[in-house]
SERO-4910 file (N, C-alpha, C, O; in steps of 0.05 Angstrom, whole numbers):
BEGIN
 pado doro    nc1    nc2    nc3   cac1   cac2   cac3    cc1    cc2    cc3    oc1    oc2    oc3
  Unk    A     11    493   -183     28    474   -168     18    471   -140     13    447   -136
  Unk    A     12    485   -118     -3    493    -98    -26    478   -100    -33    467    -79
  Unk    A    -42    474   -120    -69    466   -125    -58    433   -115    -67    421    -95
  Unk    A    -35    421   -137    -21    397   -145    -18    379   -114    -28    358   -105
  Unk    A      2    398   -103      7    388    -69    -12    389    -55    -13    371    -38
  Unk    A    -35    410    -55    -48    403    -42    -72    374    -41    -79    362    -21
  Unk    A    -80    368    -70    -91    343    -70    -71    321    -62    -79    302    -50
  Unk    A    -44    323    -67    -39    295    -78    -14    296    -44      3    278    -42
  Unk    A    -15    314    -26     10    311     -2     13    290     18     31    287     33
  Unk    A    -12    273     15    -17    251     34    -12    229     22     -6    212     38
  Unk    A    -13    221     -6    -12    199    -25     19    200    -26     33    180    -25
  Unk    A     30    231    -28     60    232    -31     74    221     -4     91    203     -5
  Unk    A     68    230     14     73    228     42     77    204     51     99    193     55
  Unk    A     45    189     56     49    155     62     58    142     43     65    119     49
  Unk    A     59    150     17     67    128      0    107    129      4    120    108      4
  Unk    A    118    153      8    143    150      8    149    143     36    168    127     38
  Unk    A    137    152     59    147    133     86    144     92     77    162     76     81
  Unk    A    119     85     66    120     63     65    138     49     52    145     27     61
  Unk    A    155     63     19    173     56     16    197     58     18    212     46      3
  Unk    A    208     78     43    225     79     57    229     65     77    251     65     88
  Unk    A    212     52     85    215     45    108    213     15     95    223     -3    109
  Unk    A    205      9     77    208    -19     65    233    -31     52    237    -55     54
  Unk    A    255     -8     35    275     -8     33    294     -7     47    316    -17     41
  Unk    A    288      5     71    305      6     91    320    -25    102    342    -36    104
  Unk    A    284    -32    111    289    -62    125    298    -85    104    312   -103    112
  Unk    A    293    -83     82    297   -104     59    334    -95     64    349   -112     73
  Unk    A    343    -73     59    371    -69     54    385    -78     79    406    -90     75
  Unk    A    373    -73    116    385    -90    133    385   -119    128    407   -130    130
  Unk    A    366   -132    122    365   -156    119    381   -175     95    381   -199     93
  Unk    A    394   -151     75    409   -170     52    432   -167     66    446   -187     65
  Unk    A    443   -146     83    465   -136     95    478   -155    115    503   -156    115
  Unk    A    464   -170    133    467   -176    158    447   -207    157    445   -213    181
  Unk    A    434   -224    144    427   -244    146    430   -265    116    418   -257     97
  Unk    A    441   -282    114    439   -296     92    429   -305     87    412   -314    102
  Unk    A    427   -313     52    395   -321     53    392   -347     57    411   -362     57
  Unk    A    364   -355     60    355   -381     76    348   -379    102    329   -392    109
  Unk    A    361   -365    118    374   -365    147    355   -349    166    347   -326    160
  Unk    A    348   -362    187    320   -356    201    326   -346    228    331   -363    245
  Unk    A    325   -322    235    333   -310    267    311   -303    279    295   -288    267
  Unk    A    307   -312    305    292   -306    320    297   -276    346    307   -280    368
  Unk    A    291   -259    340    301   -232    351    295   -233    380    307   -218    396
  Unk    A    280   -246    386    264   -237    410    255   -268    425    233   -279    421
  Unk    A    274   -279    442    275   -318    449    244   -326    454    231   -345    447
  Unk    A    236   -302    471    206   -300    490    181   -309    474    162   -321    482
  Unk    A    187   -297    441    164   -304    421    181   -320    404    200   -309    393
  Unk    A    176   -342    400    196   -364    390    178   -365    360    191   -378    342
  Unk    A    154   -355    351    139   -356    328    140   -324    305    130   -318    283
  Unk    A    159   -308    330    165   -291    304    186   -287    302    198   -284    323
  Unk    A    198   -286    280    225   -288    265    229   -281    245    213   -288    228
  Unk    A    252   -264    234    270   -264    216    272   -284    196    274   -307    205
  Unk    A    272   -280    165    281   -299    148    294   -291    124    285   -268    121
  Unk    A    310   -296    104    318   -283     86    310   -297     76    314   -320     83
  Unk    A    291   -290     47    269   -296     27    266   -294     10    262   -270      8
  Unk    A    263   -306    -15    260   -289    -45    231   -297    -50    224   -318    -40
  Unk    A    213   -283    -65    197   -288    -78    187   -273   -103    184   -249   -108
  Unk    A    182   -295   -116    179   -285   -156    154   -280   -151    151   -268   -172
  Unk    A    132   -280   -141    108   -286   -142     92   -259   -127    104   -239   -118
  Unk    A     72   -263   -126     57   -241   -119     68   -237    -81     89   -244    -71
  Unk    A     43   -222    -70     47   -212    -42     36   -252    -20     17   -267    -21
  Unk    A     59   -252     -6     57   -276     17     60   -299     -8     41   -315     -8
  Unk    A     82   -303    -28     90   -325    -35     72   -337    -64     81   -350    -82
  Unk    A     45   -326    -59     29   -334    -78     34   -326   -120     46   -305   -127
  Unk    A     27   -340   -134     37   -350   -168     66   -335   -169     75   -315   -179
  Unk    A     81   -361   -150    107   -358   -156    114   -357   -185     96   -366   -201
  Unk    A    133   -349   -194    148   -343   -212    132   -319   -234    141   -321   -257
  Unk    A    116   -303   -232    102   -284   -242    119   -260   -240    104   -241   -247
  Unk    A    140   -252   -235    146   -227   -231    146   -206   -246    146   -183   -237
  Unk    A    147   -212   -271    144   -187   -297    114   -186   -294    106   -163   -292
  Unk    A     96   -205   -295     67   -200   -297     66   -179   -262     45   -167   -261
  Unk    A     77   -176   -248     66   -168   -221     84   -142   -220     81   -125   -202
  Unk    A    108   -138   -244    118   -111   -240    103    -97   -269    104    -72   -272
  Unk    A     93   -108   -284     64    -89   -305     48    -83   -279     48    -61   -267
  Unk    A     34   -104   -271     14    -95   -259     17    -72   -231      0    -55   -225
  Unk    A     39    -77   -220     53    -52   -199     50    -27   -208     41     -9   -193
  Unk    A     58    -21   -245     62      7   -257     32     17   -258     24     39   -249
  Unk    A     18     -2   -270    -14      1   -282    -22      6   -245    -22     30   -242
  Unk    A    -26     -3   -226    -39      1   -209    -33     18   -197    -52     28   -184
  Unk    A     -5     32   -194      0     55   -189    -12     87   -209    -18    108   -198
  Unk    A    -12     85   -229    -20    102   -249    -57    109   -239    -68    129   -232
  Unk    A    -66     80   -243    -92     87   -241   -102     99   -205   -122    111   -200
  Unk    A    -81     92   -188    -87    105   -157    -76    140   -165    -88    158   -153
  Unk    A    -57    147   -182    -46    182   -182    -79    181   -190    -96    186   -173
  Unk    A    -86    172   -220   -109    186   -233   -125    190   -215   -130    213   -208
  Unk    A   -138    166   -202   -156    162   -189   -163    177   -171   -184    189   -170
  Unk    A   -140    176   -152   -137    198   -123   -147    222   -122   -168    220   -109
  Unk    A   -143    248   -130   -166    262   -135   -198    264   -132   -213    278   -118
  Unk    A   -202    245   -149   -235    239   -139   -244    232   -115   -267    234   -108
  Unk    A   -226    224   -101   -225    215    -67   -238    240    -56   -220    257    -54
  Unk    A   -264    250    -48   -264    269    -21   -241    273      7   -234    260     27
  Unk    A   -235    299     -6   -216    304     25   -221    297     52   -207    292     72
  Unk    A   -246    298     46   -264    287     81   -253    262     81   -241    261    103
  Unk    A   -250    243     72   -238    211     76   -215    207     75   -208    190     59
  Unk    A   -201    217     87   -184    209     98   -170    193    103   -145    194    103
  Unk    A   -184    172    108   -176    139    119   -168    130     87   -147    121     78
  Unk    A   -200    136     69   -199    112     43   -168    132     31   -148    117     29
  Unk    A   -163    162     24   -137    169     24   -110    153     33   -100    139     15
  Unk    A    -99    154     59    -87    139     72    -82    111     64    -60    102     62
  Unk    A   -101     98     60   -102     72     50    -92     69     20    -69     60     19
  Unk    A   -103     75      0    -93     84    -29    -64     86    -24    -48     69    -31
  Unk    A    -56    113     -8    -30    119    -17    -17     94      2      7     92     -1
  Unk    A    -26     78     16     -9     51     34     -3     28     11     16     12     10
  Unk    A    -23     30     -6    -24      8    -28      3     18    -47     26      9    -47
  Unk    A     -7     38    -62     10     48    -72     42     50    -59     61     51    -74
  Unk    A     45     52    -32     83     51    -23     86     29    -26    110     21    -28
  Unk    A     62      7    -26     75    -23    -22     77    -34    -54     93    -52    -58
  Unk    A     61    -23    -77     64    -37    -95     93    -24   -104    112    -39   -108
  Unk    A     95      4   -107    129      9   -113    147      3    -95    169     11   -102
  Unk    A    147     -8    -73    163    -14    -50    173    -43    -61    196    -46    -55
  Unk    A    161    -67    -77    161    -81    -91    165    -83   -114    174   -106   -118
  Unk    A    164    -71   -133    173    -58   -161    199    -58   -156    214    -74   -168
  Unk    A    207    -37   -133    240    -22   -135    255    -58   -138    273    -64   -154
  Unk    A    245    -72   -123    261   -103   -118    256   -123   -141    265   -146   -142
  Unk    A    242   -113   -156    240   -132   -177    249   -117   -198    253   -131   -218
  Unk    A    256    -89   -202    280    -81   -217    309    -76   -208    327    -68   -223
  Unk    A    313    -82   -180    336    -82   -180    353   -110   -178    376   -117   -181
  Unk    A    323   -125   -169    339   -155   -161    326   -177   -169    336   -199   -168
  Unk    A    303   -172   -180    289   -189   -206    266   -208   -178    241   -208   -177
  Unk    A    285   -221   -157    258   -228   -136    253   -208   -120    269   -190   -116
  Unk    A    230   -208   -111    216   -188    -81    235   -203    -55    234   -228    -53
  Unk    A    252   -188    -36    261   -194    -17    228   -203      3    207   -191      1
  Unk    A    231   -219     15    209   -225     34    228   -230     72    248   -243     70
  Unk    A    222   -222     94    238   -225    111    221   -230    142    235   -230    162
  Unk    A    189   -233    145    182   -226    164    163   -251    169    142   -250    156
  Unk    A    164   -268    181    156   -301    187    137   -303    219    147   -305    242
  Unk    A    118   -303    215     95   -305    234     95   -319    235     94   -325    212
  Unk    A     96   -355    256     77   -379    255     86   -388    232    110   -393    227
  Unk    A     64   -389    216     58   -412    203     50   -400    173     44   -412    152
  Unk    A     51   -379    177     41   -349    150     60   -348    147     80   -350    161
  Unk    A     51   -346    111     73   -336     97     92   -313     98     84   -291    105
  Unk    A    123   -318     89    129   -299     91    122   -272     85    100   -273     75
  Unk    A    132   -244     85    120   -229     82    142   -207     88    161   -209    102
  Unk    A    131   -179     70    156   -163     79    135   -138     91    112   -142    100
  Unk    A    146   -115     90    135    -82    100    114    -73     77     92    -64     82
  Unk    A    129    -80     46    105    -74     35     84    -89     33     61    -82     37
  Unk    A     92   -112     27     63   -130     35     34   -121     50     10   -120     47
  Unk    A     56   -117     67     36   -109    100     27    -80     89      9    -76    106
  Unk    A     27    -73     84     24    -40     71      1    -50     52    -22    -50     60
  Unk    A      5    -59     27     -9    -65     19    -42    -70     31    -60    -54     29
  Unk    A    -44   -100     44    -60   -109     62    -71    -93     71    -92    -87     60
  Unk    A    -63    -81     91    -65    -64    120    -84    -38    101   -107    -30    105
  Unk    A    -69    -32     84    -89    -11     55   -106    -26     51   -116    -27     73
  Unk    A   -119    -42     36   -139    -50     23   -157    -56     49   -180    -49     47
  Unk    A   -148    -70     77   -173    -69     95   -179    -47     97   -201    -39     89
  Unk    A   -159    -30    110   -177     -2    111   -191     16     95   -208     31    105
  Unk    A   -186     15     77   -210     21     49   -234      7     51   -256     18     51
  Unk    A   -229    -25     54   -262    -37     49   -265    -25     79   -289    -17     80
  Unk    A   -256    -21    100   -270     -9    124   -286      9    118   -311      7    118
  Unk    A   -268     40    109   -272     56    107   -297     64     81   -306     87     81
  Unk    A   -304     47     64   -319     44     34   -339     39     58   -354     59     61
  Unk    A   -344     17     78   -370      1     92   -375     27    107   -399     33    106
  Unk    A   -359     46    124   -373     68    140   -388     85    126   -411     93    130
  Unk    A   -368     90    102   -387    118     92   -413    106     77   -433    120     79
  Unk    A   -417     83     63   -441     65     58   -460     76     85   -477     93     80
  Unk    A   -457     66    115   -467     68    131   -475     96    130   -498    103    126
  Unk    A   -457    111    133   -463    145    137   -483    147    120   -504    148    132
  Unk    A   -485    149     88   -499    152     73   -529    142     77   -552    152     75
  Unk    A   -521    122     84   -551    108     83   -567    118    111   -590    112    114
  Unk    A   -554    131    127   -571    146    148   -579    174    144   -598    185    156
  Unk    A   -564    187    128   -564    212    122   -593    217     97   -597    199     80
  Unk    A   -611    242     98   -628    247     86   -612    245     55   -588    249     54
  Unk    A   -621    240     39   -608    240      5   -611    258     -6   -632    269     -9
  Unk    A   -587    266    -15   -580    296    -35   -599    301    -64   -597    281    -79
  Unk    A   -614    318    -73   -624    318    -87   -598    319   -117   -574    323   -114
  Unk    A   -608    315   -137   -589    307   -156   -573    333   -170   -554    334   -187
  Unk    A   -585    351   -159   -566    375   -164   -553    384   -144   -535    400   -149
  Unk    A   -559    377   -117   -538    386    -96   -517    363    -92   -502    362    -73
  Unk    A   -519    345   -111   -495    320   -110   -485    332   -130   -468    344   -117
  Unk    A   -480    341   -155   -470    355   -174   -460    383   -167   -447    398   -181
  Unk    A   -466    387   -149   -461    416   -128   -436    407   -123   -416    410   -137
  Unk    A   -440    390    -95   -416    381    -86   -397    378    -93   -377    391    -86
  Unk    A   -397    348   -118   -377    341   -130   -363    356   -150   -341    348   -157
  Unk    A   -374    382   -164   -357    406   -172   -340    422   -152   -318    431   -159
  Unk    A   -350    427   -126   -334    442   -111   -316    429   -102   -296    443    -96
  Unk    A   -313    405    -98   -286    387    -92   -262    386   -113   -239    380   -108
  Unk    A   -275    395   -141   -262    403   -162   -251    434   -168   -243    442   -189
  Unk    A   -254    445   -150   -259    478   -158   -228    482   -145   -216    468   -128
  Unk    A   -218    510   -162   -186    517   -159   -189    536   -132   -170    549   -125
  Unk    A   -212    537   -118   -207    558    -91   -189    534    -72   -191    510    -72
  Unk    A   -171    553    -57   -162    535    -36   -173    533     -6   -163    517      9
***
């Protein structure tokens, strides 16, 4: 069990702040704004605002009416990030972090398309689509992964190259039950 938390405490960690904190705001916003209805919180920035939102469709509005196809693919993409995660080096941190950001935003989205069949959407930039907390979670994950995938590329490619048994070295000891 010890072994269990220790790989997986950061995937658990950010993934449940992201969907707490995504539920949270979705539940002020069914509470206290009706839907349609567009508030501007703050007079000074007249381009960000408040909206109450439904969307059937994927993340920022896009193949509306898909929602069963986008809560399969929520379950499946979550499954393959538990499996996956693991293989992640502990040293990365970031590509970690990121994973488990994807992951709060795809069940942060799920929970709303089983409880309420659309994704609440509530957060109106300009001229961008709406958008909620997981969304942005999402996103905000997948850049920082391709960030984080482009540094260690970089690192690698400056670093002398592991002969093919001290890369088989490695990647056993990242596997090994010492703590």
């Amino acid at each position: 069990m010890r072994k269990l938390i220790k790989i997986y405490w950061i995937l658990l960690l950010v993934s449940a702040v992201v969907i707490i904190l995504d539920q949270i705001t979705k539940s002020i916003v069914r509470a206290n704004l009706p839907f349609g209805v567009s508030n501007t919180p703050i007079e000074a920035i007249p381009f960000f605002r408040f909206v109450h939102w439904e969307n059937t469709g994927a993340a920022f509005g896009m193949f509306q009416g898909g929602g069963t196809v986008f809560a399969i693919l929520a379950v499946i993409v979550t499954i393959i990030i538990i499996v996956y995660y693991p293989q992640i080096p502990q040293q990365y941190l970031f590509m970690r972090i990121a994973v488990a950001m994807q992951m709060g935003g795809a069940i942060g989205n799920l929970l709303d398309r089983i409880r309420f069949g659309p994704v609440l959407d509530f957060i109106a930039v300009g001229v961008f689509p709406v958008f909620n907390i997981a969304d942005a979670s999402i996103t905000v994950g997948v850049a920082i992964l391709l960030i984080s995938l482009w540094v260690e590329e970089r690192k690698q490619k400056e670093t002398p190259h592991l002969s093919e048994n001290d890369t088989q070295d490695s990647f056993e000891s990242l596997l090994d039950d010492k703590p």
